[in-house]
VMD Tcl script that builds the backbone (N, CA, C; Angstrom):
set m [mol new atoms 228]
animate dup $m
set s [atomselect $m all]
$s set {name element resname resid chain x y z} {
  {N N UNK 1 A 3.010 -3.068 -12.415}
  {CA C UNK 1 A 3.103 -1.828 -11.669}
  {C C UNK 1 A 1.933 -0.933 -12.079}
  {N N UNK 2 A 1.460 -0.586 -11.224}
  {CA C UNK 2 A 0.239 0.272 -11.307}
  {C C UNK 2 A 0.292 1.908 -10.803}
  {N N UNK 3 A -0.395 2.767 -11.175}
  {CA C UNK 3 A -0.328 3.942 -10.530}
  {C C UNK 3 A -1.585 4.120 -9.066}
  {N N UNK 4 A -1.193 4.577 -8.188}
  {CA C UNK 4 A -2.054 5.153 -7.170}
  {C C UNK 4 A -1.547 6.079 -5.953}
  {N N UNK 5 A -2.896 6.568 -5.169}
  {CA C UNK 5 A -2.454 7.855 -4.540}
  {C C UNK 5 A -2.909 6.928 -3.133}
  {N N UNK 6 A -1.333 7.667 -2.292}
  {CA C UNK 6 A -1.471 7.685 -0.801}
  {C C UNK 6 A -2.716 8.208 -0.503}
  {N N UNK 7 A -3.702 7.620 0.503}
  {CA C UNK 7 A -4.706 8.553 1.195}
  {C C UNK 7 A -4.885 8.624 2.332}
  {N N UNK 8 A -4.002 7.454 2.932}
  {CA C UNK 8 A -4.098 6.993 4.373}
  {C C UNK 8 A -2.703 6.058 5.248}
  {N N UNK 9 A -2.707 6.025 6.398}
  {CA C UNK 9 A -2.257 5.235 7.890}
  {C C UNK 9 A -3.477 5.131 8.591}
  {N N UNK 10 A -4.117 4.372 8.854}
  {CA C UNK 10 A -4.869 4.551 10.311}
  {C C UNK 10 A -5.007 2.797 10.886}
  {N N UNK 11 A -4.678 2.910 12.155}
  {CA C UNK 11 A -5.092 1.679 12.668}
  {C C UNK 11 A -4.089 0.075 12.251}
  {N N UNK 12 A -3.328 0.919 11.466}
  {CA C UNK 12 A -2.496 -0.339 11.058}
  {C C UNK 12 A -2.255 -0.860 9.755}
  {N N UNK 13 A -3.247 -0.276 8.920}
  {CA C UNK 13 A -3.727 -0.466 7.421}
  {C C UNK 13 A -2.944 0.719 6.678}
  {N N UNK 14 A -2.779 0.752 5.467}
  {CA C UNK 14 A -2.338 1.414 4.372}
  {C C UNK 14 A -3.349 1.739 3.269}
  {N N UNK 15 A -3.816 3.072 3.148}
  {CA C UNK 15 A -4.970 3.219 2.078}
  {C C UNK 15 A -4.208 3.620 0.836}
  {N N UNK 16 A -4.594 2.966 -0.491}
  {CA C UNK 16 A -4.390 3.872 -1.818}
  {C C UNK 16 A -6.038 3.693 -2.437}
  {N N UNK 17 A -5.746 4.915 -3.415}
  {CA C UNK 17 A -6.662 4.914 -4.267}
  {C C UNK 17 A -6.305 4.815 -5.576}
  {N N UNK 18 A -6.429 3.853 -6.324}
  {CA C UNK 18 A -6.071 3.361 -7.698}
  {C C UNK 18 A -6.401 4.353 -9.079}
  {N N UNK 19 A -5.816 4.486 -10.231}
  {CA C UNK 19 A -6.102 5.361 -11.193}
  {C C UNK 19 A -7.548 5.101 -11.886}
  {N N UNK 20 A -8.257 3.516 -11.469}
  {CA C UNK 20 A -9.347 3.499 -11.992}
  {C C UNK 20 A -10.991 3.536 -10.890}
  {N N UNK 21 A -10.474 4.286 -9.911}
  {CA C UNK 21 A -11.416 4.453 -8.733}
  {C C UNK 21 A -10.903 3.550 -7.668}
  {N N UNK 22 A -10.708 2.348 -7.825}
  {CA C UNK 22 A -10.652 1.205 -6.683}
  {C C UNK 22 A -10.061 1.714 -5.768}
  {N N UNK 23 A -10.376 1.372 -4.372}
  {CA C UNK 23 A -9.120 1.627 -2.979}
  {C C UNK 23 A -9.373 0.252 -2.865}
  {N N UNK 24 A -8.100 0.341 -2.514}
  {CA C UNK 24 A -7.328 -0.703 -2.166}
  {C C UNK 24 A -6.934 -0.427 -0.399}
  {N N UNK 25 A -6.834 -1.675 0.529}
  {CA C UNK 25 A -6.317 -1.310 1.854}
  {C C UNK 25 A -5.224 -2.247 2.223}
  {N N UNK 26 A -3.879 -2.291 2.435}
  {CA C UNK 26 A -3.124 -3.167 2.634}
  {C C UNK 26 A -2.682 -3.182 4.026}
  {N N UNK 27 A -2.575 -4.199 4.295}
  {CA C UNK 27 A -2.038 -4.815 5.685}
  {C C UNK 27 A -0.774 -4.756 5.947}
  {N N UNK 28 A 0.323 -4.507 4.935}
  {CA C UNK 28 A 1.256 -4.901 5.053}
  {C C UNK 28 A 2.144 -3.682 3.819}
  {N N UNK 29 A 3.436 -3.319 4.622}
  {CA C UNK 29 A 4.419 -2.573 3.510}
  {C C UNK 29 A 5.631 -2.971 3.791}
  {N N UNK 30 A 6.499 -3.840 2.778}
  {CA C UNK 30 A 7.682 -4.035 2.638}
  {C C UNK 30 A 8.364 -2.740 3.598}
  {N N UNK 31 A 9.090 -3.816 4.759}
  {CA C UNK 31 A 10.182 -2.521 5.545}
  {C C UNK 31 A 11.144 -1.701 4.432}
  {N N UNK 32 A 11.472 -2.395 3.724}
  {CA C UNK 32 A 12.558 -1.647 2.689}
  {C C UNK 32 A 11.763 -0.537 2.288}
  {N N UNK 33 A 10.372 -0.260 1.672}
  {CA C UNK 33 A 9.417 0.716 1.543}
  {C C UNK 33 A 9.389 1.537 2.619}
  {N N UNK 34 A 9.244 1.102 3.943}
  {CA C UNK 34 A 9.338 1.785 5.072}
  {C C UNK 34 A 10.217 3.055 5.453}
  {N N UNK 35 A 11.003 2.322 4.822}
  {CA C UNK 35 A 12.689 2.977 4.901}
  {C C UNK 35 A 12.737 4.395 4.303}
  {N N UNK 36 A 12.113 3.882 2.957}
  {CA C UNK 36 A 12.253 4.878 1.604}
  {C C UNK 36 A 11.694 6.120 2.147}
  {N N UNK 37 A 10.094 5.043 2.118}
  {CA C UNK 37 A 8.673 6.712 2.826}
  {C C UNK 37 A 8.019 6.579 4.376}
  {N N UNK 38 A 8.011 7.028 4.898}
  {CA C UNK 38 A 7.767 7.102 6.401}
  {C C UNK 38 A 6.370 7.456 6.109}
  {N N UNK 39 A 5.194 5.938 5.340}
  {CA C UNK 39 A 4.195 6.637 5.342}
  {C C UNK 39 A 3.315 6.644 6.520}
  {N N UNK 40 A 3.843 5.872 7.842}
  {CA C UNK 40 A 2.839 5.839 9.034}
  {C C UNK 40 A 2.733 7.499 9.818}
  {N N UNK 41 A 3.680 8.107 9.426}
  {CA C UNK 41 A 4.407 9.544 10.164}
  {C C UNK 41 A 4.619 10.561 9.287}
  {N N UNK 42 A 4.585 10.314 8.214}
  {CA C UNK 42 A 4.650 11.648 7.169}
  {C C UNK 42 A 3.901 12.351 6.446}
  {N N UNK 43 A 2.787 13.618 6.703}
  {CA C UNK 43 A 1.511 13.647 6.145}
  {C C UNK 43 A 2.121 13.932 4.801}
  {N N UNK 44 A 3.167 14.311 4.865}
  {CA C UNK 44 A 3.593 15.413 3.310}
  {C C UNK 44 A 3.012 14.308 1.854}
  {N N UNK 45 A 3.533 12.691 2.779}
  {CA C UNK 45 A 3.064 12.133 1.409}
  {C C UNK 45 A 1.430 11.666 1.080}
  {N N UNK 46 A 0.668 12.173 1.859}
  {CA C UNK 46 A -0.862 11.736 2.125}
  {C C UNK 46 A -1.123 12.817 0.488}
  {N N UNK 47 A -1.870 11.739 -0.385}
  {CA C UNK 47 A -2.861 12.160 -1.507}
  {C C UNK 47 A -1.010 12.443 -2.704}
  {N N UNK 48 A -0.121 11.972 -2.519}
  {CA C UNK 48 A 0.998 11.875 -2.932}
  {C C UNK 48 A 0.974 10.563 -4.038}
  {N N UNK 49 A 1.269 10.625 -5.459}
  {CA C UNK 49 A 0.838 9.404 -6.338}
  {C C UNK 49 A 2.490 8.694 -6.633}
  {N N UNK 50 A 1.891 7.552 -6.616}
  {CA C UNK 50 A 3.131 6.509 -6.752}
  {C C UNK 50 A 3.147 5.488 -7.771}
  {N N UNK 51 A 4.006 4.543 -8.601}
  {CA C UNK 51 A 4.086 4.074 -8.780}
  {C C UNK 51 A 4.110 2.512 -7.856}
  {N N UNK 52 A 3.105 1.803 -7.690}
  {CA C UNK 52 A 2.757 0.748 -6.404}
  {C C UNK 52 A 2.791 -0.462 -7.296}
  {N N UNK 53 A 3.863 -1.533 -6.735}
  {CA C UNK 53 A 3.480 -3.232 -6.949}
  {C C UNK 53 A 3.232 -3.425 -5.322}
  {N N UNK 54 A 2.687 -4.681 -5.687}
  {CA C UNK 54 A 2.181 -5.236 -4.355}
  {C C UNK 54 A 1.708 -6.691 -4.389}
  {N N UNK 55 A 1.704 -7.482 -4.120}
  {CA C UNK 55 A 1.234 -8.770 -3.941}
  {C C UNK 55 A -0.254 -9.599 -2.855}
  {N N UNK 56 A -0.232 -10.158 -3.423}
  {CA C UNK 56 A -1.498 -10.595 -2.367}
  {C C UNK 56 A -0.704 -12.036 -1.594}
  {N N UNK 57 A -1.030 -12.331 -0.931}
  {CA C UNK 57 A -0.623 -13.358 0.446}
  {C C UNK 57 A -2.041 -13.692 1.102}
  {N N UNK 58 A -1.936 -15.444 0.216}
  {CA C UNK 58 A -3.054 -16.357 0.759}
  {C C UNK 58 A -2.283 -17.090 1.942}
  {N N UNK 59 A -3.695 -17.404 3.155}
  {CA C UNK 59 A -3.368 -17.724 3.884}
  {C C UNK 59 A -3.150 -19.497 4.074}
  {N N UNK 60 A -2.278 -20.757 4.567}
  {CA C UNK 60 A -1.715 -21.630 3.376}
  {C C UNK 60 A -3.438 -22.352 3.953}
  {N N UNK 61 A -4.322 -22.142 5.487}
  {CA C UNK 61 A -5.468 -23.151 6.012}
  {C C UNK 61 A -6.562 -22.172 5.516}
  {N N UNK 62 A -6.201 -21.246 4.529}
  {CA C UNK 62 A -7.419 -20.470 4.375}
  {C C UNK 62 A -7.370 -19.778 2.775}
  {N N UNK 63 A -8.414 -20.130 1.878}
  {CA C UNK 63 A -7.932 -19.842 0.823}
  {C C UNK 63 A -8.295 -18.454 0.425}
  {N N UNK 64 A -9.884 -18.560 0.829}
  {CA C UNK 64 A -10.582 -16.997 1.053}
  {C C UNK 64 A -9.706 -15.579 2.001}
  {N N UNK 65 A -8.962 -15.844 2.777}
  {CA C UNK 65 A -7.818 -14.868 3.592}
  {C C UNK 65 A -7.182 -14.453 2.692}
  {N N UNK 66 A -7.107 -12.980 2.645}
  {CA C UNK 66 A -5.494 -12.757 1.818}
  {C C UNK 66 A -5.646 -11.207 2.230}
  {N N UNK 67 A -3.948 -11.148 1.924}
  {CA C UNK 67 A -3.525 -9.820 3.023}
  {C C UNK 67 A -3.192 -9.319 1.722}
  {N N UNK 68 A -2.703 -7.755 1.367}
  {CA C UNK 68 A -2.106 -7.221 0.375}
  {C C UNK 68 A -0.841 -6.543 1.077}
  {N N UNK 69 A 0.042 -6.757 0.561}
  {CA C UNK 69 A 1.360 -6.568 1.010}
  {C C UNK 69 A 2.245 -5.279 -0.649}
  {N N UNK 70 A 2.166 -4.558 0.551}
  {CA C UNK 70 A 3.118 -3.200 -0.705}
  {C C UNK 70 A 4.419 -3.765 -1.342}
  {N N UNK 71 A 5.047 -3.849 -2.176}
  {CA C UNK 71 A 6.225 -4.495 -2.877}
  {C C UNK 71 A 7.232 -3.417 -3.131}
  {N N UNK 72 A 6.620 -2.408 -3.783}
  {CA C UNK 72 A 7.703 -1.553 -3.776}
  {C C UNK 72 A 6.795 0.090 -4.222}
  {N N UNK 73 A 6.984 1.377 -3.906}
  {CA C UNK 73 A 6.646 2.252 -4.324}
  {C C UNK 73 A 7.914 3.445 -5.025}
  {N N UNK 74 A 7.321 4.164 -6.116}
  {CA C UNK 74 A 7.950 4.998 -6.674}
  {C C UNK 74 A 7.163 6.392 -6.868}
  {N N UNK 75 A 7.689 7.571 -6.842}
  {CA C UNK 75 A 6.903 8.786 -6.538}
  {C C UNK 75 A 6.787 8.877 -8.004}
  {N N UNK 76 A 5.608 9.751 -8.580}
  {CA C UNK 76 A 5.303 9.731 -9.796}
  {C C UNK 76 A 5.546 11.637 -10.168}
}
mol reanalyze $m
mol bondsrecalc $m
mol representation Tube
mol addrep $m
């Protein structure tokens, strides 16, 4: 579990920015996450820091592909 800040929705993607500079862009957020934070619709949580796991998802004809998928978030 790592720390990082909401910065984004746009286009389909999920932006954080990590505690050691990195952004990160994920493709993908666990619906159960969905549930929790309405981050496609809720600015309140934009620049909002979380506690973020997340996984990566290789693709099985492509080894270089991989999506990042949110696992679970916690407000910090």
């Amino acid at each position: 579990m790592r720390e990082a800040e909401f910065l984004s929705y746009k286009d389909g993607y999920f932006t954080f920015l990590f505690e050691n500079g990195e952004e990160l862009i994920f493709d993908e957020v666990h619906p159960r996450v969905l549930k929790q934070f309405d981050l496609k619709n809720d600015k309140s949580l934009i620049n909002k820091s979380f506690k973020i796991t997340f996984v990566e998802v290789y693709e099985d004809n492509d080894e270089d592909f991989v999506i990042y998928r949110v696992e679970s978030l916690k407000p910090l």
